[in-house]
MARVEXLO-849033 format. One record per residue (C-alpha): residue number from 1; residue in three letters; x, y, z. Coordinates in pm, whole numbers, plus 50000, padded with zeros to 5 digits. Each point is the difference from the previous one (the first is absolute). Layout:
BEGIN
TORFI   nr  rest     c1     c2     c3
TORFI  NUM   ala      X      Y      Z
...
***
This chain:
BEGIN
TORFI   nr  rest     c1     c2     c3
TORFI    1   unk  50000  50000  50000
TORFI    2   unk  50129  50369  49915
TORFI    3   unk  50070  50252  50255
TORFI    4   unk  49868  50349  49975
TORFI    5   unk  50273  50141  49794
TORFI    6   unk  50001  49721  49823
TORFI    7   unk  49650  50057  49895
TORFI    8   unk  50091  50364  49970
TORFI    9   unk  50233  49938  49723
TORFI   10   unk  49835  49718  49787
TORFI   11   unk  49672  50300  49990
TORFI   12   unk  50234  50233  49836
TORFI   13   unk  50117  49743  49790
TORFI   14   unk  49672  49917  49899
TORFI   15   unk  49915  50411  49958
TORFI   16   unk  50309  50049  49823
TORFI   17   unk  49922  49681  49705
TORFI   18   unk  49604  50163  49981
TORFI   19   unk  50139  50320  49918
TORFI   20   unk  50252  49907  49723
TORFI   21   unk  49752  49752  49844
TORFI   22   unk  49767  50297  49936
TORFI   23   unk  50258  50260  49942
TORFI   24   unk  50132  49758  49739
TORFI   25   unk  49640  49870  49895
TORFI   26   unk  49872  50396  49943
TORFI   27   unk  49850  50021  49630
TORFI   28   unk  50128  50264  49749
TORFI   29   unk  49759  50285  49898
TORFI   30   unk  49833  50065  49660
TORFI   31   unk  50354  50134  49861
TORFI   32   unk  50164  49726  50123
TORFI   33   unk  50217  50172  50235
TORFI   34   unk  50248  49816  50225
TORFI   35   unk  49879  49779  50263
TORFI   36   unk  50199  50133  50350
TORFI   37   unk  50207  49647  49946
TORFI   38   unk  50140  50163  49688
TORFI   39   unk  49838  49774  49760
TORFI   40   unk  49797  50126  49674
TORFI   41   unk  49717  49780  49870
TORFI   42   unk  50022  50053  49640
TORFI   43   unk  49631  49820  49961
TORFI   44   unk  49679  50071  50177
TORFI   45   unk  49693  49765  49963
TORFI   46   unk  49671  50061  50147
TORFI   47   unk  49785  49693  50087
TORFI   48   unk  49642  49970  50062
TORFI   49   unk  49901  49690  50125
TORFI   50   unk  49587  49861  49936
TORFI   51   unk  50001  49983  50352
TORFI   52   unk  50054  50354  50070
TORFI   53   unk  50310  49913  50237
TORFI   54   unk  50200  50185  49711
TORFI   55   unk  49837  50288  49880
TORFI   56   unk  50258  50186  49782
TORFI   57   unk  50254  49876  50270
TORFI   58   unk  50377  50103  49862
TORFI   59   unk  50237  49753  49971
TORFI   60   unk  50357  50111  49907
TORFI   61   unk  50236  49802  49808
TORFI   62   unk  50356  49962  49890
TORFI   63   unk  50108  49917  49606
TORFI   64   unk  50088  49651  49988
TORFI   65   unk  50368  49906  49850
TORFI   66   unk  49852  49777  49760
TORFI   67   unk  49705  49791  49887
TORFI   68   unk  49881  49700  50221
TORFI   69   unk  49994  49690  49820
TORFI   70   unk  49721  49843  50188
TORFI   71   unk  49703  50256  49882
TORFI   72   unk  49917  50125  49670
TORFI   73   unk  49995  50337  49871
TORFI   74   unk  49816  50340  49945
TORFI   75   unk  50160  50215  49737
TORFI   76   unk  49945  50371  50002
TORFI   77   unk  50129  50099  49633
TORFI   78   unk  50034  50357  49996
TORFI   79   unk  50047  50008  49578
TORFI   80   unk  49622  49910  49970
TORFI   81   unk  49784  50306  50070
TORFI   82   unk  49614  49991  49976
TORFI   83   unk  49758  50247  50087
TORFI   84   unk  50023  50283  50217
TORFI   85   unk  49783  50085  50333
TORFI   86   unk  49785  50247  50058
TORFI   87   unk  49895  49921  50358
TORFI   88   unk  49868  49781  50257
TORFI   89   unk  49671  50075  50166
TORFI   90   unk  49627  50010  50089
TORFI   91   unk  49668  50089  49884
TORFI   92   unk  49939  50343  50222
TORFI   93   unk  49629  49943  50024
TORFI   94   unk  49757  50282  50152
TORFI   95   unk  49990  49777  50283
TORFI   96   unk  50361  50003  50088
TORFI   97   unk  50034  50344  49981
TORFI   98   unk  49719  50095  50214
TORFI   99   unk  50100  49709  50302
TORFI  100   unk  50356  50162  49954
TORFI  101   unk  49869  50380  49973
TORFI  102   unk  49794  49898  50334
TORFI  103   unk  50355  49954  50223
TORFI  104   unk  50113  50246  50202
TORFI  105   unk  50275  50238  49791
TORFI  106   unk  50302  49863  50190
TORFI  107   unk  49897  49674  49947
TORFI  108   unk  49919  50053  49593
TORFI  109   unk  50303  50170  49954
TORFI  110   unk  50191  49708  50159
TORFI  111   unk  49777  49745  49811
TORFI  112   unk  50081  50176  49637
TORFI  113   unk  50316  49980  50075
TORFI  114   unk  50019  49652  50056
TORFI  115   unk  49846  49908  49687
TORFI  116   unk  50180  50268  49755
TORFI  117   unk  50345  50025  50153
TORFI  118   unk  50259  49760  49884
TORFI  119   unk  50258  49995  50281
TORFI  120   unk  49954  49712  50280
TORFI  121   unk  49658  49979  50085
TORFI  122   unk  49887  50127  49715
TORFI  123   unk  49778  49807  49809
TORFI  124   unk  50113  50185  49651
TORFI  125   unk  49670  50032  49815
TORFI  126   unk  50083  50185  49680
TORFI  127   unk  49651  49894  49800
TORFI  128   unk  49676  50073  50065
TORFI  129   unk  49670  49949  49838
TORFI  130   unk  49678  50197  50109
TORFI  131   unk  49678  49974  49852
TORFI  132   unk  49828  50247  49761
TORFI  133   unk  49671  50074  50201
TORFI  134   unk  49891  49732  50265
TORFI  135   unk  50149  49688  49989
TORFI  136   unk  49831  49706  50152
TORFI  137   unk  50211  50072  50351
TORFI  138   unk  49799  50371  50019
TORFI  139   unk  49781  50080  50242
TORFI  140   unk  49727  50067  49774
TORFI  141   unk  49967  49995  49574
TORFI  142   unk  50118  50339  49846
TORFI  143   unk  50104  50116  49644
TORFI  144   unk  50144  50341  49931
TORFI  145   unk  49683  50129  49843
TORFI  146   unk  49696  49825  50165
TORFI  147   unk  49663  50082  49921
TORFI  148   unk  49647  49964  50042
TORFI  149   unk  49806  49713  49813
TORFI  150   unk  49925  50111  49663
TORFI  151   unk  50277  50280  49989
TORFI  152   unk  50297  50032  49756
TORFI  153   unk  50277  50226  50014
TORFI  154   unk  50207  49939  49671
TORFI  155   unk  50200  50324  50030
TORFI  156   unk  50083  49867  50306
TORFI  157   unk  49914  50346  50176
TORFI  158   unk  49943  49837  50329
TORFI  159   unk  50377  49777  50047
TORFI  160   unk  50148  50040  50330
TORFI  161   unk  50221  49786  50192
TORFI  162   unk  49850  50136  50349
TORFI  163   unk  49963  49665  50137
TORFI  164   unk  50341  49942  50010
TORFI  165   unk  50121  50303  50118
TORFI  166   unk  49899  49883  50348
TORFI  167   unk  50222  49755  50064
TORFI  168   unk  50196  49810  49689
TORFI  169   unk  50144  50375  49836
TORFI  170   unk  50105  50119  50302
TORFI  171   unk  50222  49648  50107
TORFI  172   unk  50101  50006  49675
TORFI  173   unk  50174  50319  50025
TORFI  174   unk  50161  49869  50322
TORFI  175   unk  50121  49720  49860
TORFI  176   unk  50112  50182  49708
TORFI  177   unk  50215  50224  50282
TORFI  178   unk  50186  49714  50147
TORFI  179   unk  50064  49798  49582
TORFI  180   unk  49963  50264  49743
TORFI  181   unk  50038  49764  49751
TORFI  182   unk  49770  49719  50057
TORFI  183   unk  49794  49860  49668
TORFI  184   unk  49669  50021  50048
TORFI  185   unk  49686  49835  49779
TORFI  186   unk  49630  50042  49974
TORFI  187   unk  49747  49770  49901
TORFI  188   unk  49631  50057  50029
TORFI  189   unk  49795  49759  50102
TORFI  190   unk  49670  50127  49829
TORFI  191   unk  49914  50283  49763
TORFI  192   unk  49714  50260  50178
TORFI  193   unk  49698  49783  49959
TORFI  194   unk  49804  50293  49764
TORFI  195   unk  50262  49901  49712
TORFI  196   unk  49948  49593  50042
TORFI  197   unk  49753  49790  49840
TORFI  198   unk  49800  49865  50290
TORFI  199   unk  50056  50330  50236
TORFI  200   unk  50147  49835  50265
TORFI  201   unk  50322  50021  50230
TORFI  202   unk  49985  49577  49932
TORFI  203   unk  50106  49854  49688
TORFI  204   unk  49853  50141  49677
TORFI  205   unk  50238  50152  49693
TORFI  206   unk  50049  50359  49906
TORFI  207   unk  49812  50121  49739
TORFI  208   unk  50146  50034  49626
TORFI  209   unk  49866  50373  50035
TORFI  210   unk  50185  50096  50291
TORFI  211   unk  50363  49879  49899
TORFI  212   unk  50092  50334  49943
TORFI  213   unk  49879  50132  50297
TORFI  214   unk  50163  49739  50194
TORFI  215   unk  50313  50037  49872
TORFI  216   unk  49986  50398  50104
TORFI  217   unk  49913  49880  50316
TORFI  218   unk  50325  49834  50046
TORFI  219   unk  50166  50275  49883
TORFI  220   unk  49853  50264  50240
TORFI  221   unk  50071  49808  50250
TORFI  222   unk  50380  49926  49919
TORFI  223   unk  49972  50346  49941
TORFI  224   unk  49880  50091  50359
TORFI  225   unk  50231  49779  50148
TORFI  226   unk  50265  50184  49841
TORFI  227   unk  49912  50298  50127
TORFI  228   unk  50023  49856  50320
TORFI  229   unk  50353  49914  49986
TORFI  230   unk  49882  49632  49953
TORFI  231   unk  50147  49880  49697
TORFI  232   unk  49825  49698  49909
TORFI  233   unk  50285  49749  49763
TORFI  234   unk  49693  49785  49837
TORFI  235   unk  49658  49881  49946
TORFI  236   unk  49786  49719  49923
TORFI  237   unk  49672  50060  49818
TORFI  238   unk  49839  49743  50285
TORFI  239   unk  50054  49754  50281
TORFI  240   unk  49931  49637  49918
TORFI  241   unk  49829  50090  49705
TORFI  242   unk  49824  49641  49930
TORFI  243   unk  49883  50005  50371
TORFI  244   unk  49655  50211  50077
TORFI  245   unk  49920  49833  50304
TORFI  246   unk  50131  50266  50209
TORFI  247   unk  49875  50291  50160
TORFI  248   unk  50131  50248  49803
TORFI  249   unk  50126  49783  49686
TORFI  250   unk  49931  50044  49648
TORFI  251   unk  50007  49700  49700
TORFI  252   unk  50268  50113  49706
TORFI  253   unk  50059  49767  49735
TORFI  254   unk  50341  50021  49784
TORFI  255   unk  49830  50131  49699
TORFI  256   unk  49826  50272  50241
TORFI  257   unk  50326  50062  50174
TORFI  258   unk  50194  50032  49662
TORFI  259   unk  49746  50242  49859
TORFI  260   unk  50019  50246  50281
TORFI  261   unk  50352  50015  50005
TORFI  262   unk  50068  50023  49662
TORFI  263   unk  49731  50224  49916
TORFI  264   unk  49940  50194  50321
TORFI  265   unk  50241  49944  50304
TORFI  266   unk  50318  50021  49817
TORFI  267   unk  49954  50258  49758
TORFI  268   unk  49861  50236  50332
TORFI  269   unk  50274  49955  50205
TORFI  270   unk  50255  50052  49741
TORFI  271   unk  49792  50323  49875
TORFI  272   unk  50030  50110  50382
TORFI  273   unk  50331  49987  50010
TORFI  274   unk  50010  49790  50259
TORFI  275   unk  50258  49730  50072
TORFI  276   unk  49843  49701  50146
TORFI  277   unk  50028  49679  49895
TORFI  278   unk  49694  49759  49882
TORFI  279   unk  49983  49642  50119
TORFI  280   unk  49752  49727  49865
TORFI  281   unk  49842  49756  50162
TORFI  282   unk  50038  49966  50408
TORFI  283   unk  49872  49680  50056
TORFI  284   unk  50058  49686  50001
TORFI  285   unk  50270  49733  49887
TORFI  286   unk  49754  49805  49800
TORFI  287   unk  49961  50209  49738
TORFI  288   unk  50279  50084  49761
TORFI  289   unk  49888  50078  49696
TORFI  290   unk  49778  50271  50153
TORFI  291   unk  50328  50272  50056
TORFI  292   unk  50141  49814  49664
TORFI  293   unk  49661  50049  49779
TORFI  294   unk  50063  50384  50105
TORFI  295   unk  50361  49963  49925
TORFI  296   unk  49924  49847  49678
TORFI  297   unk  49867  50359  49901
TORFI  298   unk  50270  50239  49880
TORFI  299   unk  49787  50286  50032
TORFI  300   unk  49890  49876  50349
TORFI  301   unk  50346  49881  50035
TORFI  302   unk  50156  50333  49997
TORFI  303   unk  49828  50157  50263
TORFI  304   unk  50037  49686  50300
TORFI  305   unk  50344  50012  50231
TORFI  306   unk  49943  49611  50055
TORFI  307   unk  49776  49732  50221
TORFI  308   unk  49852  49940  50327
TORFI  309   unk  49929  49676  50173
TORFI  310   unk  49841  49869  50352
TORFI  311   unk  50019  49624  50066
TORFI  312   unk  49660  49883  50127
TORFI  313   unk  49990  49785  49696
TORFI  314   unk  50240  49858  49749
TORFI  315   unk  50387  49970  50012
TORFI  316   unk  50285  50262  50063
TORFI  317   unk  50106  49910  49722
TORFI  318   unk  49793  50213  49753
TORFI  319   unk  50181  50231  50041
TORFI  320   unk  50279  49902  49811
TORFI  321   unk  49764  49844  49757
TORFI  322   unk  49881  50396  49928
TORFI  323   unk  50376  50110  50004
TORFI  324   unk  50129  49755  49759
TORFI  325   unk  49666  50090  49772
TORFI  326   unk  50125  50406  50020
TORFI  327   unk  50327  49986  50162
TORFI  328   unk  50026  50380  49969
TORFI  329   unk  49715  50063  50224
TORFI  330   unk  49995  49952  50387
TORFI  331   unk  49885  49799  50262
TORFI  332   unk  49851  50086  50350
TORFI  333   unk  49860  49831  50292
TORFI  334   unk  49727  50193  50181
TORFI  335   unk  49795  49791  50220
TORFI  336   unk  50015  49737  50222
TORFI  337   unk  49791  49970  50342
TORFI  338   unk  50069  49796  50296
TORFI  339   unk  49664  49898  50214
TORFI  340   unk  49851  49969  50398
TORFI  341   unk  49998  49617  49961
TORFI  342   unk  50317  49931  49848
TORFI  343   unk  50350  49943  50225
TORFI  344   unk  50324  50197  50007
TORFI  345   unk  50211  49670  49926
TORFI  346   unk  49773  49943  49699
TORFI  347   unk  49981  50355  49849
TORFI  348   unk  50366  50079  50073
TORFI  349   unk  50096  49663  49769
TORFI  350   unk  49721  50085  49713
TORFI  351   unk  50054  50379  49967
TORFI  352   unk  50417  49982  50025
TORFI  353   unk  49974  49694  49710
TORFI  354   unk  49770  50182  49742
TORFI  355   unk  49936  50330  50133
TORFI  356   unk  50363  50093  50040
TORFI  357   unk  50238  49797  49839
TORFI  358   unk  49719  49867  49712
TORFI  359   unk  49947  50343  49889
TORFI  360   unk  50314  50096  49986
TORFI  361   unk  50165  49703  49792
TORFI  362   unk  49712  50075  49764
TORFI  363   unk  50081  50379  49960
TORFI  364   unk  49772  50191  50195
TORFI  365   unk  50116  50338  50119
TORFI  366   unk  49845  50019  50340
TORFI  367   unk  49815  49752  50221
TORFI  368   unk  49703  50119  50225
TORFI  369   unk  49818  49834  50195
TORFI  370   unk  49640  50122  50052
TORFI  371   unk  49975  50212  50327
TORFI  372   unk  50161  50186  50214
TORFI  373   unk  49755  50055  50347
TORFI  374   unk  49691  49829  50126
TORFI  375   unk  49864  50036  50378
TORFI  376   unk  49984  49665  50199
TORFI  377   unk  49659  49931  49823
TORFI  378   unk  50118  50017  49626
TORFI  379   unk  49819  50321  49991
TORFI  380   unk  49936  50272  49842
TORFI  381   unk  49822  49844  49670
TORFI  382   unk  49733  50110  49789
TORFI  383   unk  49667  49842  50037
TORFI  384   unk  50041  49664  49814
TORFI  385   unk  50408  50108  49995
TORFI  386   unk  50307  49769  50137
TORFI  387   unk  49896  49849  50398
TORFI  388   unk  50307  49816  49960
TORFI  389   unk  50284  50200  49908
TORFI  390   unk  50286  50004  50241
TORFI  391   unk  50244  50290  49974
TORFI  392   unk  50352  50006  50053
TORFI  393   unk  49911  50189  50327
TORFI  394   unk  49723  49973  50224
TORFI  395   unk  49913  50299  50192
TORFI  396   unk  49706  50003  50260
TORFI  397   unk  50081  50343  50168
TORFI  398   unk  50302  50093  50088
TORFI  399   unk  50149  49630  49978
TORFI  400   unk  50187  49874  49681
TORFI  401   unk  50087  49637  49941
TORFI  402   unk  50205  49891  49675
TORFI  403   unk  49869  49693  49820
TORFI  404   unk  50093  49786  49742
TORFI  405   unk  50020  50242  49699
TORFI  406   unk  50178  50224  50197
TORFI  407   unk  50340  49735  49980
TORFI  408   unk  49864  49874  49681
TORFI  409   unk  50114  50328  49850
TORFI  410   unk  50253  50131  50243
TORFI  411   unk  50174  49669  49873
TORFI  412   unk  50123  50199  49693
TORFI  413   unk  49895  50387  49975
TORFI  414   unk  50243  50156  50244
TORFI  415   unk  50298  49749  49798
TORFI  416   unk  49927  50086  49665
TORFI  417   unk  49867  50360  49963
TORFI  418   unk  49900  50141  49689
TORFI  419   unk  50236  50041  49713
TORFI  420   unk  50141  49632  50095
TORFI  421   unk  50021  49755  49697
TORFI  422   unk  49924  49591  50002
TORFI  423   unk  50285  49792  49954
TORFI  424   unk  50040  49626  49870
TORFI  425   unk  49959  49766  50286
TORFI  426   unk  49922  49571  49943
TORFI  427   unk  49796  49837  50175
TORFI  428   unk  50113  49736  50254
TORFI  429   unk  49807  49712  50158
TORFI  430   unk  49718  50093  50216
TORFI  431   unk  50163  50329  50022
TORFI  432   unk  49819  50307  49818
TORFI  433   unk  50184  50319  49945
TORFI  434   unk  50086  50307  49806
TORFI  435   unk  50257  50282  49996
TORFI  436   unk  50003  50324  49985
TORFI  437   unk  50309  50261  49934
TORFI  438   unk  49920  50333  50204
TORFI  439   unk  50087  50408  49870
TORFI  440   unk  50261  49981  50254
TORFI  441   unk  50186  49699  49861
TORFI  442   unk  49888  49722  50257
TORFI  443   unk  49847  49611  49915
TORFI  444   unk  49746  49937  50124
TORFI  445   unk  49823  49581  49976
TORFI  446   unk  49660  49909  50193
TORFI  447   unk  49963  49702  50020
TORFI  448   unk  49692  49746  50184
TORFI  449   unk  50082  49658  50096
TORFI  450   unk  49661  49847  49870
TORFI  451   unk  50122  49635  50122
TORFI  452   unk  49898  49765  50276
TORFI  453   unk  50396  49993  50160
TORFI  454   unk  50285  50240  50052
TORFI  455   unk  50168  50082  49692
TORFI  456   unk  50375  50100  49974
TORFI  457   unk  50137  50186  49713
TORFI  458   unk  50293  50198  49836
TORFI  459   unk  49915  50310  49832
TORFI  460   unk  50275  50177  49745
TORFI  461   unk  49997  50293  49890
TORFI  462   unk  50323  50093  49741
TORFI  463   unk  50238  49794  50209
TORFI  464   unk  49863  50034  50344
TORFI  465   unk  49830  49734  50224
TORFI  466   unk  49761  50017  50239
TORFI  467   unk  49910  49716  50228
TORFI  468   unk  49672  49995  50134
TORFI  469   unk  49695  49773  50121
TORFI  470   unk  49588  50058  50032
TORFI  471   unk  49736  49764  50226
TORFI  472   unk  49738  49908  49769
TORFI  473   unk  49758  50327  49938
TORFI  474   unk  50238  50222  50060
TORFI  475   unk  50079  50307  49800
TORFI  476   unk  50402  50183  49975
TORFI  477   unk  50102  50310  49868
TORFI  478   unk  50320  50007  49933
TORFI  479   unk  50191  50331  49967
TORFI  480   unk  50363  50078  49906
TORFI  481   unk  50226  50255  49757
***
């Protein structure tokens, strides 16, 4: 048995070993800066686990000296560049802006900058979409020029946007405070009902006689937005176009869609002067040849910046199948919702595989998923709107949680900002991946283990290895210069 100064001694033993395991053990910063031990960590990953042990958790890492034999091989080539990136984002619904509007000004202001800053922990949103009049995550159906039944306003004498100047202009201008540059695009989800068919907020088409006046519609608003130091980078002529289920939605077919914007929408904004792009289609996977019949149109053709997709139906893959049909046109990703009944493990897997990394290896732009706030009820909706919806933050109050399409996207957007370009990467096993070069010069590879074990792999970049393993569902970033 020890004495008392024998005990005394073996204590500061055991105080002294504690302190130089974490004073040895203390993780570099963001700019990988020295560790006090004097090493540099040339390599940061950040891990998120389906468990939520991990969430974004940094792991630092060394170069290896070599390959190891006993795994195989991710190859970042850096002489195969694809398309570049516009952003990374949500859908900032009327919703989201008036649950984050409703916090106290400290609390907002510490909020925005947590999803538009990009230093550590900023989330590094640098795309947004908003709707064009109510979307279905409003608190009530609006246009920009409602009207009583039976009324028409074809001069459009009656436009104003003062619905949103309540709450979605004014965040907007915040966030446009803290990221200047952000993208932003807006789709409408129905035409006012006076111009549609069936004079409805639900479903119905516009009417052949108001094409004109619809497309001036889009362009006093772009116009207004302008004006209000909100410049707006793109538009499509309507949200899911073959869905009219929705409250608001409106039915487009691709020989409507083509009409308007070669006739109408296109010719309007370029007569405005104005800037901002035209997108086709917004919907789903499973339909191709809809963007491509519009495509197929020179005329058309000339007026459309590219393609949007959601995935609620059909395969990621269509969007390569509309690039390789008009490889000089571009590709975006605009939609994607995660729901009350679904689980983070689940989500985090789904979203990272086809979301994230399936968009990008088939040249979308940007990757959104669908939106950004809900209240602990999947509120607010229109009547007949979204009741399942989950945002990327809940907030009941003054209290904020973070859920899974929070990590979903801060897996990539504060990594790769705008301006970055793909890069080649193969795919590996069970091991999913792409890679990114950044402005600044860094690499950048994602990559999901989608397997049922722990997988071990090399990854090589012009002559230098990494080392590195995931548990099955787990997603890596890996970042280095």
């Amino acid at each position: 048995m020890m004495n008392n100064f024998q005990t005394k001694w073996a204590l500061a033993a055991l105080l002294i070993m504690a302190f130089l395991s974490c004073w040895r053990c203390k993780e570099p910063d963001d700019n990988n800066n020295p560790t006090p031990g004097g090493a540099n960590y040339p390599v940061n990953a950040w891990i998120t686990s389906p468990d939520q042990i991990n969430l974004l958790y940094k792991r630092p890492l060394q170069f290896a000296s070599a390959k190891d034999e006993r795994f195989g091989t991710i190859t970042v080539d850096t002489t195969q560049i694809f398309q570049t990136i516009d952003g990374f984002g949500y859908t900032l619904t009327g919703a989201s802006a008036l649950l984050v509007r409703q916090l106290p000004a400290e609390m907002q202001k510490k909020l925005l900058e947590e999803m538009f800053g990009s230093q550590n922990p900023g989330l590094g949103i640098s795309y947004l979409r908003i709707s064009i009049g109510a979307s279905d995550l409003d608190p009530f159906v609006f246009s920009y020029n409602d009207l009583t039944s039976g009324q028409s306003d074809p001069n459009l004498l009656k436009f104003n946007l003062s619905n949103d100047t309540v709450n979605l202009i004014p965040l907007l201008k915040s966030i446009l405070a803290i990221y200047p540059d952000i993208k932003i695009l807006g789709s409408p989800w129905s035409a006012p009902s006076w111009m549609k068919d069936n004079g409805s907020s639900i479903g119905g088409s516009l009417k052949p006689i108001y094409y004109s006046t619809y497309a001036q519609y889009f362009v006093k608003y772009l116009k207004a937005m302008q004006a209000l130091g909100i410049p707006i980078d793109a538009v499509t002529p309507q949200n899911e176009p073959q869905h009219g289920g929705n409250n608001p939605s409106m039915v487009f077919s691709a020989q409507q869609e083509l009409d308007f914007i070669k006739n109408h929408l296109g010719p309007a904004i370029q007569n405005a002067g104005l800037k901002t792009k035209i997108i086709v289609w917004d919907h789903n996977c499973d339909n191709p040849n809809y963007p491509i019949s519009i495509l197929n149109d020179p005329a058309a053709k000339s007026f459309v910046d590219g393609s949007a997709f959601h995935l609620y139906a059909g395969d990621i893959g269509a969007l390569s199948t509309v690039h390789d049909a008009h490889p000089d046109r571009n590709l975006y990703f605009t939609e994607q919702w995660t729901g009350s009944t679904s689980d983070f493990a689940g989500d985090f897997k789904w979203h990272i595989k086809n979301v994230i990394i399936g968009s990008m290896r088939n040249w979308s732009k940007n990757a959104l998923e669908w939106n950004l706030a809900s209240n602990a009820n999947y509120n607010i909706h229109t009547p007949g709107g979204c009741s399942q919806c989950k945002g990327a933050f809940t907030i009941e109050g003054t209290n904020i949680s973070r859920n899974v399409s929070y990590y979903i996207v801060a897996q990539v957007a504060r990594f790769v900002p705008a301006g970055s370009v793909r890069l080649g990467s193969n795919q590996y096993g069970q091991l999913a991946n792409v890679a990114f070069k950044t402005p600044d010069g860094k690499k950048v590879l994602l990559v999901l283990n989608e397997g049922s074990n722990t997988e071990s792999f090399n990854i090589n970049c012009n002559g230098k290895w990494i080392v590195s393993s995931l548990n099955p569902g787990n997603a890596g970033t890996f970042v280095w210069q």
